[in-house]
Every structure is written in structure tokens, then in C-alpha cells.
C-alpha positions in Angstrom: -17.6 15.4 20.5 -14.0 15.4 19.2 -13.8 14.1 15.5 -10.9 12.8 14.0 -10.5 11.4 10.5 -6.9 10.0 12.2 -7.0 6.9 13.7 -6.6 8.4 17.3 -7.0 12.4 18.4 -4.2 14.3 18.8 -3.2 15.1 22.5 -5.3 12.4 23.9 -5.5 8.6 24.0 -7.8 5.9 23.7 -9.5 4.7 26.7 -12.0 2.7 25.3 -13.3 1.5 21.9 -17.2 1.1 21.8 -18.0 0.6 17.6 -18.6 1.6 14.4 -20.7 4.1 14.1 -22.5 5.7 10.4 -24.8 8.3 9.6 -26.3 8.7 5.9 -28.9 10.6 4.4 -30.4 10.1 0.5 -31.2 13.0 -1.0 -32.6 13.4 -4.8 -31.9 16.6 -7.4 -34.2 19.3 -6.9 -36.0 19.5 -11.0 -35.3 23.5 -10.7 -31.8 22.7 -9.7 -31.3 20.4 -12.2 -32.4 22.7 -14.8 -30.2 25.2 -13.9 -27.0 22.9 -13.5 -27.8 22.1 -17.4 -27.5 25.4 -18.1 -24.2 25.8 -16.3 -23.0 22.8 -18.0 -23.2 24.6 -21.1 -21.3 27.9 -20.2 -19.0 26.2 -16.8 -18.1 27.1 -13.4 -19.1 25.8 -10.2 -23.1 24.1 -9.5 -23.3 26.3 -6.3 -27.2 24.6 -5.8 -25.3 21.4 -5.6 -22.0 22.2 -3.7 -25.0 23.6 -1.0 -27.0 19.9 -1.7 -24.2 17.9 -1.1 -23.0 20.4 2.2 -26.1 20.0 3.9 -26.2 15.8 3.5 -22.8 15.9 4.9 -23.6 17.9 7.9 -26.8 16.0 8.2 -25.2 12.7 7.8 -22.3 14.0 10.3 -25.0 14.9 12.8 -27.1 11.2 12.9 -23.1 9.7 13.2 -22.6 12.2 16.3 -25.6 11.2 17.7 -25.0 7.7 17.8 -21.9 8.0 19.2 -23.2 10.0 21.8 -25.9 7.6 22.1 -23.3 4.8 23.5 -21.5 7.4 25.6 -18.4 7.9 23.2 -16.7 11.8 23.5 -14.9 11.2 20.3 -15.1 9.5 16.7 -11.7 8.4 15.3 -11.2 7.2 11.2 -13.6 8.7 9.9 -14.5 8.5 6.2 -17.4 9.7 3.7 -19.0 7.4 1.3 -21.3 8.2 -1.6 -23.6 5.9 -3.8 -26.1 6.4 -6.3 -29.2 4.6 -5.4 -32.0 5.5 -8.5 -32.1 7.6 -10.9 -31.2 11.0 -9.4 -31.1 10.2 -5.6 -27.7 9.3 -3.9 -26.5 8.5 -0.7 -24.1 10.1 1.3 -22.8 7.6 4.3 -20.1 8.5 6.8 -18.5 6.3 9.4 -16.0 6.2 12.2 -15.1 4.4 15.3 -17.0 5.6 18.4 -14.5 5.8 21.4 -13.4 7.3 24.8 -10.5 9.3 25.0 -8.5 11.5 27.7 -6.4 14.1 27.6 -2.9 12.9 27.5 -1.3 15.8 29.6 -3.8 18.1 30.8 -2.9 22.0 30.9 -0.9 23.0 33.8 -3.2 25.9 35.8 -2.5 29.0 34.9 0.1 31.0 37.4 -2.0 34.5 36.6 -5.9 33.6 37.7 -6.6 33.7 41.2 
């Protein structure tokens, strides 16, 4: 699956546009987590238990969006965007979307003069 947060994919153009597809996943703070971000608050630097939190949702969330794309028989997503929300106390959403479409390649590679 090509992804593009471009509205088209470099190298190749549109065949087809099928529709909007999303993915989203709600997670909540882990209460050990949270405990320990407090702490950080205090003395700085980076919440590495929540850069890792909010990586997994995005690859979680990416994956459901790929899915559904593949699900209408799109090989690409173009415009895609990321979303959060809060949606109670201490659970938020992440929520990404794109447009599910069929591409080709523009100008496919010439074959190569040096394989048999």
C-alpha cells in the first residue's frame, strides 16, 4: 500500500478514486504511567511511556485505515491526516484519514540492459 500525505503519489497517477477511508483507536493513561510522567513533570525531559503510547495508536490506527483501503481494492491512500480528541477523562482518540485510490506507475522502469 503506497501512503501519501500529498494529495497524489509521486511517480504515479490517479486511476481511480474509491473514498474516504479512517482508522482510530482510544486508548486511556496507564495509572503507573501516569505516575511516573508526574514525576517527570517535576524534573523535565521527554514522557518516553507516552511518546511509546501515542506511537503504537498511530500505528494501530494506520493499520485499521490500511485495511480498509485494502478492503475496497485501493493500492494507495493519498491526503492523509492525523486527528486527536479527548474523549473522558484520560482516554483520547487518535483518528487518521485519507482518500482510498488506484494509482499506476506513470513511467515504469526501462529493463535493465545487464540481467539476462
Amino acid at each position: 500500500m503506497l501512503l501519501s500525505n500529498l494529495e497524489s503519489v509521486p511517480g504515479h497517477h490517479i486511476v481511480r478514486q474509491l473514498d474516504v477511508v479512517y482508522g482510530s483507536t482510544v486508548r486511556s493513561k496507564h495509572v503507573g504511567r501516569d505516575l511516573l510522567a508526574g514525576l517527570k513533570n517535576i524534573v523535565g525531559g521527554e514522557l518516553k511511556a507516552y511518546t511509546e503510547l501515542l506511537e503504537e495508536s498511530r500505528q494501530e490506527a494506520m493499520q485499521r485505515m490500511i485495511d480498509k483501503a485494502r478492503q475496497m481494492g485501493a493500492n494507495a491512500i493519498v491526503g492523509i491526516r492525523f486527528s486527536t480528541s479527548n474523549i473522558a477523562q484520560g482516554a483520547s482518540e487518535l483518528f487518521v484519514y485519507g482518500t482510498a485510490v488506484i494509482v499506476e506507475i506513470e513511467h515504469p522502469k526501462l529493463p535493465d540492459p545487464f540481467i539476462n
